[in-house]
N, C-alpha and C positions, 0 to 999 in steps of 0.2 A: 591661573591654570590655562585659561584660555591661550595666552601671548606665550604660554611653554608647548601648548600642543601647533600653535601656530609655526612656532620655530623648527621644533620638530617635523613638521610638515615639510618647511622647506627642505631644511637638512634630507628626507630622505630622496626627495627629486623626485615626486613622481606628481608633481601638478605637470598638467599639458595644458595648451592654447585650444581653446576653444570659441569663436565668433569673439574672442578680443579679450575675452577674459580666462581667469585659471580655474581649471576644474581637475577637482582632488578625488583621486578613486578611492573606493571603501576601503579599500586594503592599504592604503597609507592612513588614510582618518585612524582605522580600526590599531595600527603598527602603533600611529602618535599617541593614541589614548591609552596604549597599552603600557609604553615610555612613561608617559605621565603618572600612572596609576603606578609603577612602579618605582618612580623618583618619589612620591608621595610616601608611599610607605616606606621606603627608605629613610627619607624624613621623618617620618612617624616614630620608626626602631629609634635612628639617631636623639631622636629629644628622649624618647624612654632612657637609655642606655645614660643620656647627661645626667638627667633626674632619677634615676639609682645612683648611676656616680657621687652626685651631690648629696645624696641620701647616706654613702657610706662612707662619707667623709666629713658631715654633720647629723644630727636630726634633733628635730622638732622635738621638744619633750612637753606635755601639758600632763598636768592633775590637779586634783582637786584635796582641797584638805579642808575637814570641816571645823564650822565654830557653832557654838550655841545658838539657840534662838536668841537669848537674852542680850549676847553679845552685841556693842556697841559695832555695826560692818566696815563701816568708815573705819574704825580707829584700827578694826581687827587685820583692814587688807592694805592699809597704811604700815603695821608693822610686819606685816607678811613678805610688803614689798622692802621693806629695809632689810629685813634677816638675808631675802634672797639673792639682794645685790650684794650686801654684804660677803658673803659667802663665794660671788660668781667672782668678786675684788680680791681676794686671795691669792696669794703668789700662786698656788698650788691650783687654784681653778682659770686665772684671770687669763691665759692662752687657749686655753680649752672651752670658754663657755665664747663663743663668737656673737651672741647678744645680749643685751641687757635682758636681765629678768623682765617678766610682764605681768602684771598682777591686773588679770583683764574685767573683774569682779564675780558678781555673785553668778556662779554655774547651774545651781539648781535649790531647790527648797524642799529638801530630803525628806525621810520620815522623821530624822533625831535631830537637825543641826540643818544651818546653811551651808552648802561646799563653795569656795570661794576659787576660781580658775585662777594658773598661774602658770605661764609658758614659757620656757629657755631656751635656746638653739644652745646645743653642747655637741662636742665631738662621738658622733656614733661610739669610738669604745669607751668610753669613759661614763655613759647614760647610765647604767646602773648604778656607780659607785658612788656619783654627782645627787642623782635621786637619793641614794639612802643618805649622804650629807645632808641634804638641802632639806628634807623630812625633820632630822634632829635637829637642827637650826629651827626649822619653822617652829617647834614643838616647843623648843626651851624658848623661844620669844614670845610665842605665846604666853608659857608658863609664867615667863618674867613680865608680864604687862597684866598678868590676870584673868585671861582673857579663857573664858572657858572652852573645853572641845567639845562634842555632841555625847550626851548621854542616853541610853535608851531607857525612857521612861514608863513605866507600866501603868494603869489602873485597875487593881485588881476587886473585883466583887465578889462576895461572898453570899451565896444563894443563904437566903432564911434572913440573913440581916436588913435591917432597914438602909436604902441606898443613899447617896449624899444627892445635898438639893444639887 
């Protein structure tokens, strides 16, 4: 920033000689910084403006899908990640999804099940239609390996009865 407000200085000519060296009046310092301050934000919009661009030309997809506690997680995010490459490998998907699936592991430790994170970069218009694929894929590879999904479990008590140890 310095070596731009520097340049700027020169550029607008108003250092003068003074006992052998250059002295810069407030009103050039103040002109340069003002230059700077607005090449900066300039710079600022310009990388916003890329990174939307690049946003609506791909995006990020993450979620989460869960599996049982009981679930084996290795085996479960092992198959999770074969359905999803599987899937991205598809004539129909394989120009569209611009990275490999990422099966990043366990996202959180829910109330019913463990959610397991899984991230794709796919073509911003196609995120919906790729998700509800990649959902049914997960679902039936699950189903096919066994592997169970979160159930909501209750314990119910019943006031007057005697309780369980």
């Amino acid at each position: 920033m310095r070596k731009l407000i520097s340049r700027s200085m020169r550029k607008l000519g108003s250092a003068t000689a003074h006992h052998g060296e250059s002295v810069v009046s407030e009103r050039a310092v103040d002109r340069a910084e003002e230059r700077a301050a607005t090449i900066g934000s300039l710079l600022r919009s310009l990388s916003g403006a890329v990174i939307y661009g690049v946003a609506a030309i791909m995006i990020l997809e993450t979620f989460g899908i869960g599996v049982a506690y009981s679930a084996d997680l290795q085996e479960a995010m092992a198959v999770l990640g074969r359905a999803a490459k599987q899937l991205a490998n598809e004539p129909e998907w394989e120009e569209k999804v611009t990275h490999a699936p990422d099966v990043q592991g366990v996202e959180e430790l829910g109330e019913d099940g463990v959610n397991i994170r899984i991230v794709v970069w796919v073509d911003a218009g196609e995120r919906r239609r790729f998700e509800r694929q990649l959902r049914l894929k997960l679902k039936e590879a699950l189903d096919q390996s066994e592997i169970e999904m979160p159930n909501r479990q209750l314990d119910v008590w019943l006031r007057g009865q005697p309780q369980p140890a």
